[in-house]
Every structure is written in C-alpha cells, then in structure tokens.
C-alpha positions in Angstrom: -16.3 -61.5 7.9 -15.5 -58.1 6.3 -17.8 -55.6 6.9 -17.6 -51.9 5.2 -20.1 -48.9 6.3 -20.8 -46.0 4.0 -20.8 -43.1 5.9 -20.9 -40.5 3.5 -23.7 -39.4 0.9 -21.8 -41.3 -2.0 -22.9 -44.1 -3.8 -23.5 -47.3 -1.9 -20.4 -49.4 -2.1 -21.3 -52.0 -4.1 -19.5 -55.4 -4.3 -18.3 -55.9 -7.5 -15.9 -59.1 -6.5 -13.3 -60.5 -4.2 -10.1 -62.0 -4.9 -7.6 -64.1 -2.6 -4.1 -63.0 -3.2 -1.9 -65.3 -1.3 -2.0 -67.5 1.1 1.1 -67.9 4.1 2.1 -71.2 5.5 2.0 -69.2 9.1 -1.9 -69.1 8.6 -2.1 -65.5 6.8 -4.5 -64.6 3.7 -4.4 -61.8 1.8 -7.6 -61.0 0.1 -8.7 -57.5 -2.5 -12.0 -56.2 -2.2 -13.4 -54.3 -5.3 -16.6 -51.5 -4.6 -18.0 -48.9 -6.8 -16.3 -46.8 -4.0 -12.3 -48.0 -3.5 -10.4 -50.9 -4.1 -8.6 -52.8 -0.7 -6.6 -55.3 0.5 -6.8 -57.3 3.6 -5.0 -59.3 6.1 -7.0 -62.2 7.1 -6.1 -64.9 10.1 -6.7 -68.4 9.7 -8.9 -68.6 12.3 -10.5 -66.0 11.4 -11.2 -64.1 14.1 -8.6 -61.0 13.2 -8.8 -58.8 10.0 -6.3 -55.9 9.1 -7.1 -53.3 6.1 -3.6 -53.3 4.0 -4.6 -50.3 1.8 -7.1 -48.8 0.7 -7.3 -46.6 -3.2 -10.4 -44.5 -3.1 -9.3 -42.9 -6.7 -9.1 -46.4 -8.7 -12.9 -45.5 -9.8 -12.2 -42.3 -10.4 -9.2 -43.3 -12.9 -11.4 -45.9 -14.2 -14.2 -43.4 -15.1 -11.1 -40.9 -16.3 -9.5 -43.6 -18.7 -13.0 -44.1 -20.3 -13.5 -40.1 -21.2 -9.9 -39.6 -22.4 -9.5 -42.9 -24.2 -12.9 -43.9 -26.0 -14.2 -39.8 -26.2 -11.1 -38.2 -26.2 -12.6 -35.8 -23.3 -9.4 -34.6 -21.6 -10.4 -30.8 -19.8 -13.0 -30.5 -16.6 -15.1 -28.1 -18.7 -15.8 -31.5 -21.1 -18.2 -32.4 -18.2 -19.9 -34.7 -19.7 -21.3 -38.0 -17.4 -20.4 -41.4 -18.1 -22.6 -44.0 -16.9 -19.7 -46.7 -15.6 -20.1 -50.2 -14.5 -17.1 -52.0 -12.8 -18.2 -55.7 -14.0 -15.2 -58.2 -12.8 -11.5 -58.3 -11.3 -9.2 -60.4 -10.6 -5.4 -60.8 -8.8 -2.7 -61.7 -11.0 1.2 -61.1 -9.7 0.2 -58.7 -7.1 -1.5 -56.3 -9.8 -5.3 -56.2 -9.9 -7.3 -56.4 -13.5 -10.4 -54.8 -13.6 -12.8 -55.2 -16.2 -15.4 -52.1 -16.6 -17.7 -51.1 -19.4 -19.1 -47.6 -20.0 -21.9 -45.8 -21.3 -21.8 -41.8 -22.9 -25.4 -41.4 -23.9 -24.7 -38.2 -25.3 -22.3 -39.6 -27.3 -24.0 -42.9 -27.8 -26.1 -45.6 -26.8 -23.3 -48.4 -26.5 -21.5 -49.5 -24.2 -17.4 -49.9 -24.3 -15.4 -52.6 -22.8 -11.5 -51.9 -21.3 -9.3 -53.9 -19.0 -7.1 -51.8 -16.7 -4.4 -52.6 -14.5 -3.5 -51.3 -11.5 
C-alpha cells in the first residue's frame, strides 16, 4: 500500500490515477502515481511488503497550469497573474512517458473549459 502525507499547507494531494509501468520477471513493478501535488514513480515487490519512491516531479502541475496560460491565453509574464482554475482529469503510461489529460478554466477570460494532452 502507498501511502503519501501532506505536510505542508498546499492543496490536499489528490489522486488523480495510477498507472503500472512494467512488470520484471524477478518479481519487480513499477507503478506512476499522479496528485494535484507531484507526479512519482515507484518500485514495488511482489510480495508486497517493500516500496521504493523512484522520483518524484513536484513542478509537472505547475507546467501543466503554465502550458494552459501561455498556450490557450497567450499569458506569458508573472505580472499576467491571472488564476486558472485546473483540473488534472486522467493519465496514463505509454513507452516510459506519462500522458496527462487536464482541462482548465479562466473565468476572467471565460466560462469554458479547455482540454490539452501533455507529455512528459
């Protein structure tokens, strides 16, 4: 069982999804972990009874959010501080590069919401 504690005064971390990445024939799994905080990969025994975190990105939301101003509102300077409302909605693990599937809301801008795939 994977467990994550949010220390800190952020946002609660979310599960959004997670994805297995490969299996070994010596018993090892590799498994992603998507949050509205980071993205990580894990090291899993087969009997379950050890777990080793791989990496963790801790700025993959923050690009995500990024992406959305500069791409679909062409927001590209800190003093364009204008807050996106984002929602990380699905991933998945394909040739050791995660997809992520988010949609975003600029209510100042308008009351839609965008759709992108990113790749990291």
């Amino acid at each position: 069982m994977l467990i994550e504690m949010n220390t800190g005064s952020d946002k609660d971390p979310l599960l959004v999804g997670m994805c297995c990445e490969r299996n070994s024939p010596e018993g090892e799994t590799v498994v992603a972990v998507l949050s509205y905080r980071s993205i990580q990969r894990w090291s899993l025994s087969n009997k379950g009874n050890t777990e080793h975190l791989l990496h963790e990105d801790e700025e993959v939301v923050r690009r995500i959010r990024e992406e959305f101003k500069q791409k679909f509102w062409n927001l590209r300077t800190p003093a364009d501080n204008v807050e996106i409302e984002l929602h990380l909605l699905d991933f998945h693990i394909v040739d050791d590069k995660a997809y992520i599937l988010a949609g975003a809301v600029n209510a100042a801008h308008a009351p839609q919401m965008c759709y992108a795939v990113g790749k990291y």
